[in-house]
PAFI-893053 format. One record per atom (N, C-alpha, C, O): residue in one letter; x, y, z. Coordinates in steps of 0.2 Angstrom, whole numbers, plus 5000, padded with zeros to 4 digits. Atoms other than C-alpha are relative to their C-alpha. Layout:
N
AXYZ/...
This chain:
279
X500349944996/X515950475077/X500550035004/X501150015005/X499549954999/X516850605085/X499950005009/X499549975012/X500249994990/X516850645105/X499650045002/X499250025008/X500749984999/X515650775104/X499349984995/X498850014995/X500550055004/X514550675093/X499649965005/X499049975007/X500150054995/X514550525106/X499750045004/X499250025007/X500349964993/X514250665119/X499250024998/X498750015002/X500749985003/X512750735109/X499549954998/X498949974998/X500450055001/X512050565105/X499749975006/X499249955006/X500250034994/X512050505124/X499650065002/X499050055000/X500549974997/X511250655131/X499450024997/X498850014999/X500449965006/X510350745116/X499549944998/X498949965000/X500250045002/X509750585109/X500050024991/X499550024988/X500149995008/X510250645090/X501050064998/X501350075003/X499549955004/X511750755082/X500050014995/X499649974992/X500049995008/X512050835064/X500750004998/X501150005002/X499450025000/X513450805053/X499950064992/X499650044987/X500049955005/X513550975043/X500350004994/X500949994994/X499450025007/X514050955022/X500049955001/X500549924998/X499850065002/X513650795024/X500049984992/X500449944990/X500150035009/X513050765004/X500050084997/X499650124999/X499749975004/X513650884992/X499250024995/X498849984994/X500549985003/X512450994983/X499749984993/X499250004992/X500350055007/X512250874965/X499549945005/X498949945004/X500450024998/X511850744978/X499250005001/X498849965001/X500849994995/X510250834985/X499750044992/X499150064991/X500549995007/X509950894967/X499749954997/X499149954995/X500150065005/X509950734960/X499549955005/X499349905002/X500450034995/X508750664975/X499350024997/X498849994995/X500649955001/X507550804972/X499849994992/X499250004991/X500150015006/X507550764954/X499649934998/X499149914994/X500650095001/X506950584955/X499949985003/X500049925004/X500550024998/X505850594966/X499550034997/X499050014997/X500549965004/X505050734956/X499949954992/X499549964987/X500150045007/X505250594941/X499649965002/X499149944999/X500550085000/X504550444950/X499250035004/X498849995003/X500649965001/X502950564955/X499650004994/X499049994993/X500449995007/X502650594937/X499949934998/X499449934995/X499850065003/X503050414933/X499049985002/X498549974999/X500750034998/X501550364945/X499450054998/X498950024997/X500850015002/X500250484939/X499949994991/X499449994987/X500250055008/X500550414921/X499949954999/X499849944993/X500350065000/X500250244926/X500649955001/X500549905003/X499550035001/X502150194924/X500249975007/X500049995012/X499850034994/X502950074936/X500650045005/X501150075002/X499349974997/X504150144951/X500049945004/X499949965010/X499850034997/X504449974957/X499450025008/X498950055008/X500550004992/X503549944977/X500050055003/X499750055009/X499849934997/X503950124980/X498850025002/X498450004998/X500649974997/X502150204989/X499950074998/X500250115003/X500049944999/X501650374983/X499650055003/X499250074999/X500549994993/X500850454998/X499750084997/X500150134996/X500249935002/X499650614992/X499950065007/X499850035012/X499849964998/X499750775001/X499250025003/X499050064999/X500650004999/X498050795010/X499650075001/X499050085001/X500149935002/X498250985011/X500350044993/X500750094995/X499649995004/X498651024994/X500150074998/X499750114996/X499849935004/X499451174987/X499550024995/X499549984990/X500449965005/X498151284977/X500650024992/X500450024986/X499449995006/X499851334967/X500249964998/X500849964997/X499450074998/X500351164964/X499849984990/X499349994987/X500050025008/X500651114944/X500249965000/X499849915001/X499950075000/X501650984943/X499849955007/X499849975013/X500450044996/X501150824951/X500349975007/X500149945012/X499650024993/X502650814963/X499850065006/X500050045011/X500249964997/X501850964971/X499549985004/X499350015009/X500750024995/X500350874978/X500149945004/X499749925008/X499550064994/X501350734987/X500350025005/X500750075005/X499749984993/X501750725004/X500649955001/X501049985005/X499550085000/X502850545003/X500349974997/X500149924998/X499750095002/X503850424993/X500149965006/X500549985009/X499650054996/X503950275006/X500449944994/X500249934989/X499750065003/X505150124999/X500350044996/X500050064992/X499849985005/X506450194990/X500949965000/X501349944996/X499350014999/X508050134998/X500349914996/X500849914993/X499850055005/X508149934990/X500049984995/X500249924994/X500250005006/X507849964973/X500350054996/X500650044990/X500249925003/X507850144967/X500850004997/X501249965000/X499350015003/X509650174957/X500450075003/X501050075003/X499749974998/X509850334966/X500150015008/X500650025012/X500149994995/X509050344981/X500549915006/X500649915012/X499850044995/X509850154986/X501049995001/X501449965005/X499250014999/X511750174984/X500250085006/X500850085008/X499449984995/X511850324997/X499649965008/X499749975014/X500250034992/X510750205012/X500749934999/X500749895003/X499350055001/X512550105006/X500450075003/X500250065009/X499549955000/X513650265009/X500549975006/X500349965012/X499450024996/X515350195017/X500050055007/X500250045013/X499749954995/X515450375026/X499249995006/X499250005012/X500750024996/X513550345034/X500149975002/X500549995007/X500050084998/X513650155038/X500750005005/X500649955009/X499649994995/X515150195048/X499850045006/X500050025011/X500549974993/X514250305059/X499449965003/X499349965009/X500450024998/X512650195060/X500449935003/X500349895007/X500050074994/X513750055065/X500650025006/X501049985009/X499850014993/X514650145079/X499550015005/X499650025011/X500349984994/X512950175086/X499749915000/X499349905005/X500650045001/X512149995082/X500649944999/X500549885001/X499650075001/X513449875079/X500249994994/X500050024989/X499950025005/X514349785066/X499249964994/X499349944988/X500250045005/X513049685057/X499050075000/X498650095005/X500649945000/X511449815052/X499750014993/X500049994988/X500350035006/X509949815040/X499650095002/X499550125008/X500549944999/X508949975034/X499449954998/X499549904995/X500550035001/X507149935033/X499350054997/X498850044995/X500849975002/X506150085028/X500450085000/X500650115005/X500049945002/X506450255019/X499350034996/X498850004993/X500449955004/X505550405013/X500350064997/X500850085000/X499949945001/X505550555002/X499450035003/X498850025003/X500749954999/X504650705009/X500050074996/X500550114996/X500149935003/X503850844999/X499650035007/X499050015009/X500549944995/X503350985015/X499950064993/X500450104993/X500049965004/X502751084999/X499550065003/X499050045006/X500549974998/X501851245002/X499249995003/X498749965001/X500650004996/X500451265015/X499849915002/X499349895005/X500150084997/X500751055019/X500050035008/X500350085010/X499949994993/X500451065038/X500449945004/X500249885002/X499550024995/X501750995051/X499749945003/X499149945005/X500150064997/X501750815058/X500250015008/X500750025010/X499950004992/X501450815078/X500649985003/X501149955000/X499550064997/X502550765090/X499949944999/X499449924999/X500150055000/X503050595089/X500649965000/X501149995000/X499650014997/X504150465093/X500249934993/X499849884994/X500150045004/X504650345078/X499849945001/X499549914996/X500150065000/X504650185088/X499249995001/X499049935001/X500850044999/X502750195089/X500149974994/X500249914996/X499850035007/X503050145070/X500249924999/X499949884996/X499850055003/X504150025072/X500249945010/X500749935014/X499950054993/X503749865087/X500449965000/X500149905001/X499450065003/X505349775084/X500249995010/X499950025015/X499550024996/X506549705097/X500349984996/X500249954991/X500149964995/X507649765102/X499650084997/X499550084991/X500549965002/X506649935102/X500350084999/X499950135001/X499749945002/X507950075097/X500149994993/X500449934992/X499549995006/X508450115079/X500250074999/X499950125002/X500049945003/X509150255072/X499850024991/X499949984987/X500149965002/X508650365060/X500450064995/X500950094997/X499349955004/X509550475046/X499550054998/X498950034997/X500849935003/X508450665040/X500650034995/X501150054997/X499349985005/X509550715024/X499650074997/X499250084992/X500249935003/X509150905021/X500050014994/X500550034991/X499950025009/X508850885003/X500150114997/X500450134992/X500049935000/X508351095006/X500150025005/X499949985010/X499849974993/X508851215017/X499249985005/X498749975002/X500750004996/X507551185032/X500250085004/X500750095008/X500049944997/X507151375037/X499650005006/X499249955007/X500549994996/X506251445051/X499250015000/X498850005005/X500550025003/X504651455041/X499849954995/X499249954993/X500150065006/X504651305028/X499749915005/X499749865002/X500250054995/X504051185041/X500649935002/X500649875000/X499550044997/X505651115050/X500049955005/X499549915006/X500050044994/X506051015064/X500050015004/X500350065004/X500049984993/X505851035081/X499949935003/X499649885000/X499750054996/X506650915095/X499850005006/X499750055009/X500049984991/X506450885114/X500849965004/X500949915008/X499550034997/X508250855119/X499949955006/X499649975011/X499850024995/X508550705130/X499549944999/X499749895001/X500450034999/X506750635127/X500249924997/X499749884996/X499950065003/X507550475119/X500149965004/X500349905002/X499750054994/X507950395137/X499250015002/X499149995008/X500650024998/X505950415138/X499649934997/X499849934991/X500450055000/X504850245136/X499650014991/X499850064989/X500849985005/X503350265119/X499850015004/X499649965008/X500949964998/X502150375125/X499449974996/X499349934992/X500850025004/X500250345120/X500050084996/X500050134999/X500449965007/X499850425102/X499449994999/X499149944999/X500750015003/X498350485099/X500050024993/X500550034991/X500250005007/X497650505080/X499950074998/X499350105000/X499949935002/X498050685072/X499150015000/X498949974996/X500649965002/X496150765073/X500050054995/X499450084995/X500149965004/X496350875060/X499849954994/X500049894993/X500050035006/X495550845044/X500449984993/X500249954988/X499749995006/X496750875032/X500649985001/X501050004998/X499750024997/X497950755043/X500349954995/X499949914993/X499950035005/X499050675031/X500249895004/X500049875009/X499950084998/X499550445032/X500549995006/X501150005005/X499750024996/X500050405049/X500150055007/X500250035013/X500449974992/X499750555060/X499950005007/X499450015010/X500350004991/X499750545078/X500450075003/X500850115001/X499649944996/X500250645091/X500149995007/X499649975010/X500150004992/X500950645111/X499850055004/X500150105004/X500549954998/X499850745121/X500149995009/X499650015012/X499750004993/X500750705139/X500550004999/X500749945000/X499350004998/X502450755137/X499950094999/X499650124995/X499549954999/X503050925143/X500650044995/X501250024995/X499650005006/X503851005126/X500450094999/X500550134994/X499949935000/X504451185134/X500850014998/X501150064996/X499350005002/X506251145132/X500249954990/X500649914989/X500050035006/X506151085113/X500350044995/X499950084993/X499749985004/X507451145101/X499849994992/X499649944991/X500250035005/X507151175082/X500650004997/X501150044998/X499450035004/X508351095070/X500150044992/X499950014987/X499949975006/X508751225056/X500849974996/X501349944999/X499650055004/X509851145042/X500150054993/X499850104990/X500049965007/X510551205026/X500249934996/X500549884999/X500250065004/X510251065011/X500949975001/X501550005001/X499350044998/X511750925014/X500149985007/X500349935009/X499950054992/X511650915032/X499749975002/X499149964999/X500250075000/X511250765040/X499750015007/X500150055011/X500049994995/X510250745056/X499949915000/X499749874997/X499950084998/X510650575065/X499849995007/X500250025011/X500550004996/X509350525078/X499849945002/X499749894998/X500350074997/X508650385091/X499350004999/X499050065000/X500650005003/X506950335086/X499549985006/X499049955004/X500349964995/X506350375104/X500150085001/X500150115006/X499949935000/X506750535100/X499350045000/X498950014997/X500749975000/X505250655102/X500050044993/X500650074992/X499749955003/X505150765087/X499350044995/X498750024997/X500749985005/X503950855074/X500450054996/X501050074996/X499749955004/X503850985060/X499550035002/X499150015006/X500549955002/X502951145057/X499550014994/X499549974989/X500449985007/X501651215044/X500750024995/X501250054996/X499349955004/X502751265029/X499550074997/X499050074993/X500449955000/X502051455029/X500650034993/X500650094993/X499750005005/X503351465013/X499850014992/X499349984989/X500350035008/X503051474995/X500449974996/X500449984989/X499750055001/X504451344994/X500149915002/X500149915008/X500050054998/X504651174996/X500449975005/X501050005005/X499450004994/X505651105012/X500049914996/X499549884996/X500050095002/X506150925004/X500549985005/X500950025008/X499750054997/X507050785015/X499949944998/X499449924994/X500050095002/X507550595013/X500349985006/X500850015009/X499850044993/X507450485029/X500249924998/X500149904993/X499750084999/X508150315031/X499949975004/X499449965002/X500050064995/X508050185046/X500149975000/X499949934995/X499550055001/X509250075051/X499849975007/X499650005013/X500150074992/X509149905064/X500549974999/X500949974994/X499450034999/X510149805071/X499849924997/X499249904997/X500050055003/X510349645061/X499649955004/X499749955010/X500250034994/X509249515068/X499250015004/X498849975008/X500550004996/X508049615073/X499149975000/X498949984994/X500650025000/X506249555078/X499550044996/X499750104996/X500649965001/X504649635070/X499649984998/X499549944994/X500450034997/X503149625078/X499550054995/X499050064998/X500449965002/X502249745065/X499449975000/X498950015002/X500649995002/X500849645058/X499549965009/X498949955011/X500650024993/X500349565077/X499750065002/X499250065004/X500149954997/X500549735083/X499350034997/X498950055001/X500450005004/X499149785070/X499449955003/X498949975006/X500550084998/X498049625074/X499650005009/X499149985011/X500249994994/X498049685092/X499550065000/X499050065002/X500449954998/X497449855090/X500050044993/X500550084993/X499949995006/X497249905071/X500150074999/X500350094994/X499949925000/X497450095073/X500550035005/X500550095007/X499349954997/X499050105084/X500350024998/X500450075001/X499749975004/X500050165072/X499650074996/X499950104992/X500349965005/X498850285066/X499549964993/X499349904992/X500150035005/X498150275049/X500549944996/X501049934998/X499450065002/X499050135039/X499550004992/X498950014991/X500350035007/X498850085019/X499549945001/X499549895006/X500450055000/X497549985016/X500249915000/X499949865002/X499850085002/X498449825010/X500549985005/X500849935006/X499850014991/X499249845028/X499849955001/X500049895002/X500650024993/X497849825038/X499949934997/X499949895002/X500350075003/X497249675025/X500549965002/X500349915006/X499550044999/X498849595027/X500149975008/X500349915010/X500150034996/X498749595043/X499549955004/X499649905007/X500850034997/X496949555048/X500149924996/X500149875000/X499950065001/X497249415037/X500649945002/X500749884999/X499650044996/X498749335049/X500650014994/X500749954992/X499449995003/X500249385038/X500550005006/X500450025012/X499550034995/X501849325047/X500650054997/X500950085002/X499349955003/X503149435036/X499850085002/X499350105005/X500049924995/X503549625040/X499850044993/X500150024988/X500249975007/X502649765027/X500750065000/X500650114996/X499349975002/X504649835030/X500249974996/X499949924994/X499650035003/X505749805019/X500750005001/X501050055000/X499249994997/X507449745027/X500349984994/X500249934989/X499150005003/X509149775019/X500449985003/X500650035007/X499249994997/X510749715024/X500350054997/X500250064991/X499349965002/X512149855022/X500550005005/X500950045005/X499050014997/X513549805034/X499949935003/X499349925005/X499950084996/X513849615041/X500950015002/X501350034998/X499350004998/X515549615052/X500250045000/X500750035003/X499949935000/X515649795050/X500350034994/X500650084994/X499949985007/X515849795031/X499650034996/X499149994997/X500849975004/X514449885020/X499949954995/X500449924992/X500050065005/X513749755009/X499650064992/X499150094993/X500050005008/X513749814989/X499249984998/X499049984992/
């Protein structure tokens, strides 16, 4: 990390690392997730990958990658999407923020494809009830994010705020997971415009949201999330206490929990021990 890096990460709670991945990268991203879309509605296996449907969907939408709003699960497995949650020049950054020894536990692709509507504000660690209770976050601009294709917007600084209480997106067309914070102050909130390749790197008490994509283009991105080796994860009690803190959840969640499951419906990875990335 750089010294305006570190500066932008202590106050900001996030920085961008412009050019981070070369334009075949984020070709070849977009491509196979548009392949394991098609895979799933032909029956074919994509491995433990989750493919999340688009709850407002495009009227123009033909193929089937069009009507998804999610891949979850793609970074342990997947042959493209798991060698860059390895990226020497990444993991070098997440271990100056987190330490030598670090484990991602949970990616997504996102299609925001036309007329998808915007995810609330929100703070990730509602998500995720670990100790300790910061991770970071990697947002990999797969496409430009514009002013109108439904971007990001930030609340500088708010990552030195507590989890807020989410309430449950009320809209109907509210896609998996949903909430919103509805007592924070969001007049100083910057939006994060991006051209495809850049990287945005983020505390997952960071405040954030996207918008409507009022585009007749796709805004695609690949997230990542990284902890510190070790760490605790309190998902399925957190569930067990109150089934709908997270929001909506997959069905075989909820079941897993209600039924006393003791394992995390993350999926942890090592990629650095000692401050090496692990192969």
């Amino acid at each position: 990390m750089t010294t305006e890096q570190r500066k932008s990460w202590d106050a900001n709670g996030y920085f961008i690392l412009e050019g981070f991945a070369d334009a075949a990268t984020c070709d070849g991203m977009l491509a196979r997730a548009s392949e394991l879309c098609r895979k799933d509605v032909a029956g074919e296996s994509i491995g433990h990958s989750l493919v999340d449907p688009e709850r407002n969907p495009w009227t123009d939408a033909v193929n089937p990658e069009d009507r998804v709003s999610k891949i979850f699960i793609l970074h342990d497995w997947d042959p493209i999407f798991g060698p860059f949650a390895r990226d020497k020049r990444l993991l070098d950054v997440i271990s100056d923020l987190l330490g030598p020894d670090v484990d991602c536990f949970l990616s997504q692709f996102i299609f925001k494809n036309p007329s998808a509507i915007g995810q609330p504000w929100h703070q990730d660690s509602l998500y995720f009830p670990f100790e300790p209770d910061h991770q970071v976050g990697i947002w990999l601009a797969v496409t430009d994010a514009t002013p109108v294709n439904g971007p990001l917007s930030v609340l500088p600084g708010s990552h030195r705020e507590p989890v807020h209480e989410h309430v449950a997106d009320q809209r109907p067309d509210a896609n998996l997971g949903y909430t919103e914070i509805v007592d924070m102050d969001f007049a100083d909130a910057q939006q994060v415009l991006m051209n495809a390749g850049d990287l945005l790197v983020f505390d997952s008490h960071l405040m954030h949201r996207s918008t409507d994509n009022l585009s007749d283009g796709a805004r695609a991105a690949m997230v990542y999330h990284y902890a510190i080796a070790g760490t605790v994860d309190r998902t399925y009690a957190r569930l067990r206490e109150q089934s709908d803190a997270m929001g909506a959840m997959p069905d075989d969640i909820k079941e897993s929990a209600a039924a006393g499951e003791q394992e995390s419906p993350y999926h942890w990875m090592p990629v650095t021990r000692a401050g090496s990335p692990i192969e």
